[in-house]
FIZA-400152 format. One line per 10 residues: number of its first residue (from 1); their letters; for each residue x, y, z of N, C-alpha, C, O. Coordinates in pm, whole numbers, plus 50000, padded with zeros to 5 digits. Layout:
NUM> A> X Y Z X Y Z X Y Z X Y Z  ...
//
This chain:
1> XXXXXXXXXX> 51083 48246 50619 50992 48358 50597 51056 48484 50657 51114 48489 50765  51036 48592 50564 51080 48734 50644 51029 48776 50768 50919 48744 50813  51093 48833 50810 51009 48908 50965 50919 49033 50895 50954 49091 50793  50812 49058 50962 50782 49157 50927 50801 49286 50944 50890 49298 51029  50763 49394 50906 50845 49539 50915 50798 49604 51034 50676 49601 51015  50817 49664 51149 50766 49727 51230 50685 49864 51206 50727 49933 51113  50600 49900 51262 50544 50037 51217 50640 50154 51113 50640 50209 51002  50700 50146 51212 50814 50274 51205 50887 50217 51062 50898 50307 50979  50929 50107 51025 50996 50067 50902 50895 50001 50818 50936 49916 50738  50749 50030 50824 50668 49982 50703 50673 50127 50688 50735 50153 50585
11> XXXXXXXXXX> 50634 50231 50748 50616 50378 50644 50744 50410 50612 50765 50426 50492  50825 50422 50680 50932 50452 50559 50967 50385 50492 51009 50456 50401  50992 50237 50451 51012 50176 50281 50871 50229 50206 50883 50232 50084  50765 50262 50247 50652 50320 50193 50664 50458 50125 50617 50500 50020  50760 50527 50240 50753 50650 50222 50901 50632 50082 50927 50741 50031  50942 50576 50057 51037 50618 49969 51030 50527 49832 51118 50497 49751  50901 50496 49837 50837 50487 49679 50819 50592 49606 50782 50697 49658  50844 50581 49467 50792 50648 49381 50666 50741 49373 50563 50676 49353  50653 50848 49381 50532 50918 49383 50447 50909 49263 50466 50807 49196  50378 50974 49231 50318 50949 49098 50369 51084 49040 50342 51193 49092
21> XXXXXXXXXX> 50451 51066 48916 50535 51205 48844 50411 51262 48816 50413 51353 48899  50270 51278 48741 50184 51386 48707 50087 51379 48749 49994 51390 48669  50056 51359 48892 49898 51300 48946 49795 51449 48811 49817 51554 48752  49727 51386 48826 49581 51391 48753 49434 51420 48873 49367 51331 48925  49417 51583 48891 49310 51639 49059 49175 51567 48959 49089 51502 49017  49168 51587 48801 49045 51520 48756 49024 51388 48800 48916 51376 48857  49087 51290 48792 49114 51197 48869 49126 51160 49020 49088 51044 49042  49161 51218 49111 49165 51245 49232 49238 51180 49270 49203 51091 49348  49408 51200 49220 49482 51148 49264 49605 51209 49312 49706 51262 49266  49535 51169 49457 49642 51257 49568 49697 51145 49650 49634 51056 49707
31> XXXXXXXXXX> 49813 51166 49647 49895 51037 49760 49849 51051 49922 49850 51146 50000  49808 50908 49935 49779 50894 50110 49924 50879 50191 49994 50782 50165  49966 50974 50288 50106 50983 50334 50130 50837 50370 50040 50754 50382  50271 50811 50386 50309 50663 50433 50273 50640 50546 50205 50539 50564  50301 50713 50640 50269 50683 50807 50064 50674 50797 50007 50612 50887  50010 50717 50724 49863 50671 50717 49851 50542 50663 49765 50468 50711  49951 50488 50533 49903 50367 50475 49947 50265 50568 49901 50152 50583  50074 50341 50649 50137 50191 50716 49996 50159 50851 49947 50049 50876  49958 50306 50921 49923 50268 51004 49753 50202 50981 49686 50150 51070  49722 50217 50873 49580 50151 50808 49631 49988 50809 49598 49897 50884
41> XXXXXXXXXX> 49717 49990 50705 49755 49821 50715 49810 49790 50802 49802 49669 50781  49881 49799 50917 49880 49755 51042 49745 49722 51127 49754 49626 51203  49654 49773 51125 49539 49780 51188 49476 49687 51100 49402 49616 51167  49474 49663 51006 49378 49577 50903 49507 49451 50970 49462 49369 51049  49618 49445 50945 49703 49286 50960 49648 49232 51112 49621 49115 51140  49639 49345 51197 49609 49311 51375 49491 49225 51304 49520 49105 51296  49353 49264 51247 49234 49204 51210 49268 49091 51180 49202 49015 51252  49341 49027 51107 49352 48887 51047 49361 48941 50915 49416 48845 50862  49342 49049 50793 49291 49075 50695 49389 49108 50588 49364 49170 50485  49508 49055 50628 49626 49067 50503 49730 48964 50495 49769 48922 50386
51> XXXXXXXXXX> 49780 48919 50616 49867 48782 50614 49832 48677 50537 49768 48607 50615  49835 48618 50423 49769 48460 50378 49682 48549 50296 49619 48461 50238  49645 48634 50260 49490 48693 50195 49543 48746 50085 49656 48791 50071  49441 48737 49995 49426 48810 49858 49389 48972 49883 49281 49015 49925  49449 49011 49863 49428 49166 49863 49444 49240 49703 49513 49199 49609  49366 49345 49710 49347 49453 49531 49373 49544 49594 49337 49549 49711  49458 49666 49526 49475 49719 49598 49371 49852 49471 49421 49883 49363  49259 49898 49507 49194 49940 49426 49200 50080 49383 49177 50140 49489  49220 50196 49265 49252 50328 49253 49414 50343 49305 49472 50442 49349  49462 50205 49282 49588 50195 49330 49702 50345 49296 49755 50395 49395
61> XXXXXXXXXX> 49723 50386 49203 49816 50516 49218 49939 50481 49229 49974 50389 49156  50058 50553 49335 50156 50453 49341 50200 50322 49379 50312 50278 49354  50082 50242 49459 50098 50151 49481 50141 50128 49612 50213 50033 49640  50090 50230 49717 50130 50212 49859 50107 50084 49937 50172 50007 50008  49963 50100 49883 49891 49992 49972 49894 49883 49966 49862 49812 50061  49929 49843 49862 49933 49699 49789 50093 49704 49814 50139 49590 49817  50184 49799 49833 50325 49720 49829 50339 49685 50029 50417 49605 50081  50261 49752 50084 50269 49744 50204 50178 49640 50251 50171 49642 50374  50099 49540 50191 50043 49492 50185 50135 49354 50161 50153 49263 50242  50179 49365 50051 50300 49252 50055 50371 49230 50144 50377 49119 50195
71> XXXXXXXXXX> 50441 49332 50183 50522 49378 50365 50469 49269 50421 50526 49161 50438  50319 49310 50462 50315 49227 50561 50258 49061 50539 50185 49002 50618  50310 49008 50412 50269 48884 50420 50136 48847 50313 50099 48730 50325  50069 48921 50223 49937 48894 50153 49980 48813 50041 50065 48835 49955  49896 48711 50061 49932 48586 49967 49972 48631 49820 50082 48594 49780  49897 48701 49744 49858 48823 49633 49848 48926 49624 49816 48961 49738  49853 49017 49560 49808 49203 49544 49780 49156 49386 49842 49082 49309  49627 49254 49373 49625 49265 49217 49604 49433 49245 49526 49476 49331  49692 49523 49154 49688 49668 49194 49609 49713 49042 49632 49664 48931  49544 49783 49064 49371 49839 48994 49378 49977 48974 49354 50035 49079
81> XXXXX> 49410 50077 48851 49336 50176 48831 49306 50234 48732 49371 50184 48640  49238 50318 48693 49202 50379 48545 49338 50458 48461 49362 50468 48341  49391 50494 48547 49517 50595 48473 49616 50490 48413 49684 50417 48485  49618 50488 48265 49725 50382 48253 49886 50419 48300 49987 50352 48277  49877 50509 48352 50029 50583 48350 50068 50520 48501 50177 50545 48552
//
């Protein structure tokens, strides 16, 4: 099994995803910075709530949460949103 990523190296492989090329404000799609997604899913993995677990990653966008989510071990990601783009 991989080790997992430390704070500092879950937001930056986070941070150097793909942005979304034409976010859509009708939509409300504004990127949550990496150092917020890492430090949300760090705090959710401390919980018990991503290692072994099914996680969605919902209004997904670029897919922060759900790829950082994998990072740390989630059995699954199903990534969810209206924009087919």
């Amino acid at each position: 099994m991989a080790s997992r990523p430390s704070d500092g190296e879950l937001a930056r492989i986070l941070s150097s995803l793909e942005p979304l090329p034409d976010p859509k404000p009708e939509l409300e799609q504004y990127e949550t910075p990496a150092q917020i997604v890492a430090e949300i899913l760090n705090f959710a993995g401390l919980r018990g709530d991503v290692c072994g677990r099914k996680v969605a990653d919902l209004c997904c966008g670029s897919g922060r949460f759900g790829v950082g989510a994998m990072l740390l071990g989630a059995a699954s990601v199903t990534f969810v949103d209206v924009d087919p783009e």
